[in-house]
Each structure stands twice: as structure tokens, then as C-alpha cells.
C-alpha positions as CSV (number, residue, x, y, z in Angstrom):
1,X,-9.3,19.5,-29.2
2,X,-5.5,18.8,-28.3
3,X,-3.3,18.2,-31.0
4,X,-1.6,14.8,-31.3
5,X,1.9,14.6,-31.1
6,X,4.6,11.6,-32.2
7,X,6.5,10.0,-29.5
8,X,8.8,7.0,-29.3
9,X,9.2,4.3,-26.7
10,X,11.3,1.7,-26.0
11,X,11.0,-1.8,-23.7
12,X,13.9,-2.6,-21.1
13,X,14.1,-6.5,-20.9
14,X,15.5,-8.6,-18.5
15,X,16.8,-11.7,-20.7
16,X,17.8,-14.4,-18.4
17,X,19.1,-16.9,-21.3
18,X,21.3,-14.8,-24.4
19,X,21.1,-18.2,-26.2
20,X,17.5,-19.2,-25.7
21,X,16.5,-15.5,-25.5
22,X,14.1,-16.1,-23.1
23,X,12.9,-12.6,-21.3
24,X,10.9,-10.7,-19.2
25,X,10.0,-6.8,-19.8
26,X,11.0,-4.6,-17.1
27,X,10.8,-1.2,-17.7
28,X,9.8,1.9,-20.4
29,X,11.0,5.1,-21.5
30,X,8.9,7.3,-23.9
31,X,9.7,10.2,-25.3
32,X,7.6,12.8,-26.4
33,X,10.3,15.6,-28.8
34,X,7.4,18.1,-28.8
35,X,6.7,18.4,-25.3
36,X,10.1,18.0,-24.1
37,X,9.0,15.3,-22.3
38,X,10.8,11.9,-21.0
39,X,8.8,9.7,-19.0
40,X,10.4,6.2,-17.3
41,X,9.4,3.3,-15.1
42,X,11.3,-0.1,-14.2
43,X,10.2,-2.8,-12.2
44,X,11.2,-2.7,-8.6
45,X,10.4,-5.7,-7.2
46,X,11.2,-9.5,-8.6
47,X,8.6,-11.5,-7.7
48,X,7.2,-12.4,-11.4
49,X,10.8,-12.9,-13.0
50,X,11.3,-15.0,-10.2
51,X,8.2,-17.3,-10.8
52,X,9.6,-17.1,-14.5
53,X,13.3,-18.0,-13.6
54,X,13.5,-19.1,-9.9
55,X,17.7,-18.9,-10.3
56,X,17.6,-15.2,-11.0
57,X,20.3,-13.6,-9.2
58,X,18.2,-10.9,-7.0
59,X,20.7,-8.6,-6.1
60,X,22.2,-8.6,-9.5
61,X,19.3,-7.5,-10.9
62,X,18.4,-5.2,-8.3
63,X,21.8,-3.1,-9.1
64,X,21.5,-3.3,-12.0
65,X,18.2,-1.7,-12.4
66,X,18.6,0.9,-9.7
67,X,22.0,1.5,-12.0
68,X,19.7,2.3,-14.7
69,X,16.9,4.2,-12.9
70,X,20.2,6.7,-12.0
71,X,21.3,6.9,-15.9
72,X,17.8,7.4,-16.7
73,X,17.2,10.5,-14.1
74,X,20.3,11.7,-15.3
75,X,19.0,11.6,-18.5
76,X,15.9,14.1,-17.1
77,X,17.9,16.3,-15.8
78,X,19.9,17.1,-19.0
79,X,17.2,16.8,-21.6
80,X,15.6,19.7,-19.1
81,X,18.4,21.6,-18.1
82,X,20.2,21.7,-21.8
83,X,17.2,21.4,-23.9
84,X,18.7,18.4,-25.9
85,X,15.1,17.5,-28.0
86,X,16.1,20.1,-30.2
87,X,18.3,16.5,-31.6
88,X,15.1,15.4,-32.3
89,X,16.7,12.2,-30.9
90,X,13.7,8.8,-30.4
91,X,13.4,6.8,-26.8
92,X,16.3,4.5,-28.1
93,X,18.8,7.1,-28.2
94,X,18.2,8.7,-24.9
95,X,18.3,5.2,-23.1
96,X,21.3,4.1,-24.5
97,X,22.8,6.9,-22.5
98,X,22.0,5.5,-19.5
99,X,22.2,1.5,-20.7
100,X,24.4,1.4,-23.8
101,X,24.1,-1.5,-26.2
102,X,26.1,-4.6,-24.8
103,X,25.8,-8.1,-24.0
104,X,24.7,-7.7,-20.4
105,X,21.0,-9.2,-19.7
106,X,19.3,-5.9,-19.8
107,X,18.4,-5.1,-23.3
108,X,16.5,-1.9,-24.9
109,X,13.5,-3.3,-27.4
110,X,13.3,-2.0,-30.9
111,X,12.0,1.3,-30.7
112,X,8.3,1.9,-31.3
113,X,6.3,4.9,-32.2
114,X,2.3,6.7,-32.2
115,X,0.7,9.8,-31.5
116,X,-0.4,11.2,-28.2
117,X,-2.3,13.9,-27.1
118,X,-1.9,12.7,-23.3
119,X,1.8,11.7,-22.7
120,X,1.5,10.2,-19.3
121,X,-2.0,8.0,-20.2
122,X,-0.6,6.9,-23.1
123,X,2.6,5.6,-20.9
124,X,0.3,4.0,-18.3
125,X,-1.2,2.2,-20.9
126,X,1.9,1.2,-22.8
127,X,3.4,0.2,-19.2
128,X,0.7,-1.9,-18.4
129,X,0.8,-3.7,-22.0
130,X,4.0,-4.3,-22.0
131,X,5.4,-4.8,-18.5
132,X,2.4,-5.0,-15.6
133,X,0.1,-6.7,-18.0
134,X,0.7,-10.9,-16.1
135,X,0.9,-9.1,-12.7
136,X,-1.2,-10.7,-10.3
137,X,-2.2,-9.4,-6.9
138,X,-1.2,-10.8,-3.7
139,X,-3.9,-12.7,-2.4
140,X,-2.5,-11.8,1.3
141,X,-5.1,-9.4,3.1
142,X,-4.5,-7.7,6.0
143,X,-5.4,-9.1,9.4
144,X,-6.4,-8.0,12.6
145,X,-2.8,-8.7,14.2
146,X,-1.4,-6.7,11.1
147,X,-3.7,-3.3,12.0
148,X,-2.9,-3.8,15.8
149,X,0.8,-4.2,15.1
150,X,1.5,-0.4,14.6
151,X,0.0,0.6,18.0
152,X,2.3,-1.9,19.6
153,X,5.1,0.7,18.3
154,X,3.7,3.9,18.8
155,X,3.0,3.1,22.3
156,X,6.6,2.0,22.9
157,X,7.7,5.4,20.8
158,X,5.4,7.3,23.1
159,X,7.0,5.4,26.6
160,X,3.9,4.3,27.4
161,X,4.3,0.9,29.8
162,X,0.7,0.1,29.4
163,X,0.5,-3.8,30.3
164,X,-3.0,-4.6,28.2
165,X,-5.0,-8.3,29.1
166,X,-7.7,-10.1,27.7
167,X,-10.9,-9.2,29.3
168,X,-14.6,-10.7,28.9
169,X,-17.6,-9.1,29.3
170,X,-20.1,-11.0,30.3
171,X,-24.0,-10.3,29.4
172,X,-27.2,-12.0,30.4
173,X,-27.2,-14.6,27.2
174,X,-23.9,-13.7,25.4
175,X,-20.2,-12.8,26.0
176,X,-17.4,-11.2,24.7
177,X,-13.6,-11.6,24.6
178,X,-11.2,-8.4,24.0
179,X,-7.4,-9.4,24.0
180,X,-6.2,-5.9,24.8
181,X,-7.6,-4.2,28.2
182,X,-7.0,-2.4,30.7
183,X,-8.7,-0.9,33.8
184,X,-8.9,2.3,35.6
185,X,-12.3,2.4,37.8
186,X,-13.7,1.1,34.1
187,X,-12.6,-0.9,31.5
188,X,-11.1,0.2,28.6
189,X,-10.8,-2.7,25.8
190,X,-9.5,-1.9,22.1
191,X,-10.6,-4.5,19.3
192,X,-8.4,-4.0,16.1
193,X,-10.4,-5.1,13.2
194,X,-9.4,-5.5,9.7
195,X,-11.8,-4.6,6.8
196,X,-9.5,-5.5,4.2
197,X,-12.0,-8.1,2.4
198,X,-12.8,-9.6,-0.6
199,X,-15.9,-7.6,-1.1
200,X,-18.2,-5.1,-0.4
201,X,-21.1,-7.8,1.6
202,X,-18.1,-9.4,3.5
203,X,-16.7,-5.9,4.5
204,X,-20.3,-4.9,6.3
205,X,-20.8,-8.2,7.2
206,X,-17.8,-8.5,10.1
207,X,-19.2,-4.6,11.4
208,X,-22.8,-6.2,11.8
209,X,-21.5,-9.0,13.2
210,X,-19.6,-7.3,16.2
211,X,-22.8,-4.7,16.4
212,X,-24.9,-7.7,17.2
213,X,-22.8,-9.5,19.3
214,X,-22.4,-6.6,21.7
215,X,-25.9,-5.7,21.4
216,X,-26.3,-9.0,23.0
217,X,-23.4,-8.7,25.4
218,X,-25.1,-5.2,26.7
219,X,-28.4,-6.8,28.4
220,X,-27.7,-7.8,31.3
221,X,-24.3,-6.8,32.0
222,X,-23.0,-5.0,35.2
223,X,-19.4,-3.9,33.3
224,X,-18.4,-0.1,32.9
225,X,-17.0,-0.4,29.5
226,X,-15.3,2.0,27.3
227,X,-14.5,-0.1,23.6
228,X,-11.8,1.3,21.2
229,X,-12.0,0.1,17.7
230,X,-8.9,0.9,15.7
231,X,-9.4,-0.4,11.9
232,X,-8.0,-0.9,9.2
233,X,-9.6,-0.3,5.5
234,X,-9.3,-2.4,2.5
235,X,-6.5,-1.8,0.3
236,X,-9.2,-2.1,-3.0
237,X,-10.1,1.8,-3.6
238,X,-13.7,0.1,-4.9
239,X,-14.5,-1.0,-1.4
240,X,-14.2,1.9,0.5
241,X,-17.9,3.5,0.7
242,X,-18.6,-0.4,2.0
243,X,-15.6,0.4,4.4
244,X,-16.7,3.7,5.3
245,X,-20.2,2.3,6.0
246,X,-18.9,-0.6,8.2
247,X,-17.6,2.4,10.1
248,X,-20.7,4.1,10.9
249,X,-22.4,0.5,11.8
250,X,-19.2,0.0,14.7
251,X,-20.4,3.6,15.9
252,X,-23.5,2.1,16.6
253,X,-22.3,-0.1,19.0
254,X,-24.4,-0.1,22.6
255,X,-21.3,1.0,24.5
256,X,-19.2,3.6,25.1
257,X,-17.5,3.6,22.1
258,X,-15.1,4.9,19.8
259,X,-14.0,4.1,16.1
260,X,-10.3,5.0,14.9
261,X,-9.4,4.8,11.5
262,X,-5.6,3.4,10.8
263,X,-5.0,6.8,9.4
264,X,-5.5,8.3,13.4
265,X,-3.3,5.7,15.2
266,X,-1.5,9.3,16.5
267,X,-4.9,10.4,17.9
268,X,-5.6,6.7,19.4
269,X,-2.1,6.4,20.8
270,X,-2.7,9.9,22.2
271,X,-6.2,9.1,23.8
272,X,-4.7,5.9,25.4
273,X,-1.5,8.0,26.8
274,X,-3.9,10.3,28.2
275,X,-6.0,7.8,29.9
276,X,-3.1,6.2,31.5
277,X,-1.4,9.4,32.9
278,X,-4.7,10.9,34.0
279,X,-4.8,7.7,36.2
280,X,-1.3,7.9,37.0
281,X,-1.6,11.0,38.5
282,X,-4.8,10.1,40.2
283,X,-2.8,7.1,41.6
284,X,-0.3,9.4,43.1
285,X,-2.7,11.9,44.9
């Protein structure tokens, strides 16, 4: 069993009033004298002090913390380099080097103390008390357009001058509408899909939903179709076997297919660049 050790932390606050005293935490340093370690985090982004105090000054607070952040690695680097625990100094001391006590709106916390016998844990979990605890999660999920938009750019980067259209396939009861094709003795349409859903049902859902359609679309029509899916999975690490599995249910797909995760836009760019030199060069002969 691992021996606990003491540490020390302290809370960097953001107060926005001196004379109500209202405030916001924004950041941590813990110290553990034992381990010779110093472990730090501040809040990047602004968001939450900005539903909190919609006058905040962003870029005041912005150089103000990344003026910290540079104390604070400065701070690493000499506690490492020079050994300075042997001063058996707490959290307060060593971030006082890097924001020393003033009347500015970024303020250390009283320090606290406990035992740990897992220094970066226990700082997750003291970060998330203190400072992440009200976060909420942007309700904004990916779309389609958003998972397309990167293969706009590699395609320019690449100097491919690919003009794409929107092409329907036509079946003997059903239809389908691609917005990017192109042709070159057959059709090759790419469908971008987004699976970054609420949950696992809805994720599987939108796969089964384009397996049936162009199940449909298949009898009955006269088309030489090749279909590209490029997608994009859900930013929830929970969801991904649902993701992975809506994957293998596009790969199931009547056509001539082929299924490109987000992660291989270089291989999907590359496939499409080959198609359209190949029939470059053929138009040429």
C-alpha cells in the first residue's frame, strides 16, 4: 500500500468587485514537498465568468492569466532544477512567486492542506471541486456541414480543382440526393455524416436510416455508383462502440461503398486525388 503524503493547495480567484468581493475560481496549484512535485491549472477560456459578469474585460483577463501560467512554469522549472522543497515551503508560497499579494483581481485562496497517495487524482478532483465543478457542456453538436468542412481544405491544400454537384439516384420506389458528386464513366458521390448525437439509439438510428434508404434506392436503379461516407464520431467517449457500430451498419450499404473515419480525411482526400488524376490522364490519351 502507498504511503500518504501531505500536500498543500491553493485557489486562484478571479474577483471582479474588491468591494462586493464577488468571485469566480480560476485556477489551482498543489504542492506535494515529498514528491517534489508542483502541479497547476487555470482556466483558459471565459465563457462562465462571463455569464457571471458579462462586463469582464476579456483580454485583461486573458493576459493576465497567461501572465501567471508563465510565473507558474517558471516556478516548475526552478523547484526542479534547484531543488527548492528542501524549504519545505506550502502552495501559497510558491504561487506568490509567480502572483504576489496585491490588490489586482486575481487573488490566491487561503492555503489548504490533506494527504495524498496519488498527486495528480487528488488535483483532478480538487480542480473539478473547486473550479470546473458549474461547467456546463456546450449543447452545440457537430453537423454534417461541420465534418465535410475539413475536406473542403485538404482538397484545396492538395490542388485538387474538383468541381462536386448534387446528384440523385433514382430507384424503382425510392430516391436519393448526394450534394457532393462527381463523374468519371460512374458516379462517385460522398455523404458526410455526423454521429455526434445525444445518445447511443439516435447514433445507430441515422446509420440504419441511410442503410434502408439506399437499400431501397438499389432496386431498380440503372446508376454505376461508387458512395463515399466520410464521418465524424461523437465527441462523448461513452458513445463510441454505438459509433463504431453505426460504422459497420454504413458498410453494409448495397453499393459500392466506402466508410472514412474523420481521423482518415488524408486517406479520403488521397482516394479522391487519385480518382481525378487517373481520369485526367485518361482524358488526355
Amino acid at each position: 500500500m502507498t504511503a500518504k503524503e501531505p500536500y498543500s493547495y491553493v485557489v486562484l480567484r478571479y474577483i471582479h468587485d474588491v468591494l462586493t468581493g464577488e468571485f469566480v475560481n480560476v485556477g489551482l496549484v498543489m504542492v506535494v514537498p515529498d514528491r517534489s512535485v508542483i502541479l497547476t491549472k487555470s482556466r483558459k477560456t471565459f465563457g462562465r465568468i462571463k455569464s457571471v459578469f458579462p462586463d469582464l474585460d476579456s483580454d485583461a483577463y486573458k493576459g493576465a492569466i497567461d501572465a501567471i501560467d508563465r510565473g507558474m512554469k517558471s516556478v516548475q522549472r526552478s523547484v526542479k532544477n534547484e531543488g527548492l522543497f528542501k524549504d519545505r515551503k506550502t502552495a501559497s508560497d510558491y504561487a506568490r512567486i509567480a502572483l504576489p499579494l496585491d490588490d489586482s483581481s486575481l487573488q490566491w485562496s487561503q492555503v489548504g492542506a490533506g494527504l495524498t497517495d496519488d498527486p495528480q487524482q487528488t488535483f483532478d478532483q480538487l480542480y473539478q471541486r473547486f473550479v470546473s465543478k458549474y461547467d456546463r457542456a456546450s449543447d452545440r453538436r457537430r453537423s454534417d456541414d461541420d465534418v465535410w468542412r475539413p475536406v473542403v481544405a485538404k482538397l484545396k491544400e492538395h490542388g485538387v480543382d474538383l468541381e462536386l454537384e448534387p446528384k440523385r439516384i433514382q430507384g424503382k420506389t425510392d430516391a436519393v440526393e448526394f450534394r457532393h458528386a462527381w463523374k468519371n464513366g460512374r458516379w462517385h458521390v460522398y455523404e458526410p455524416l455526423s454521429f455526434d448525437l445525444s445518445d447511443a439509439d439516435n447514433i445507430k438510428d441515422k446509420a440504419r436510416r441511410w442503410l434502408g434508404h439506399l437499400s431501397a434506392v438499389k432496386v431498380g436503379t440503372t446508376e454505376d455508383v461508387q458512395v463515399h461516407f466520410i464521418v465524424g464520431g461523437p465527441l462523448n467517449s461513452s458513445l463510441m462502440p454505438a459509433y463504431h457500430n453505426a460504422v459497420e451498419i454504413l458498410r453494409q450499404v448495397p453499393f459500392d461503398n466506402r466508410v472514412f473515419d474523420e481521423g482518415q480525411i488524408e486517406d479520403f482526400v488521397n482516394q479522391i486525388e487519385d480518382d481525378v488524376r487517373h481520369h485526367e490522364g485518361l482524358a488526355r490519351l
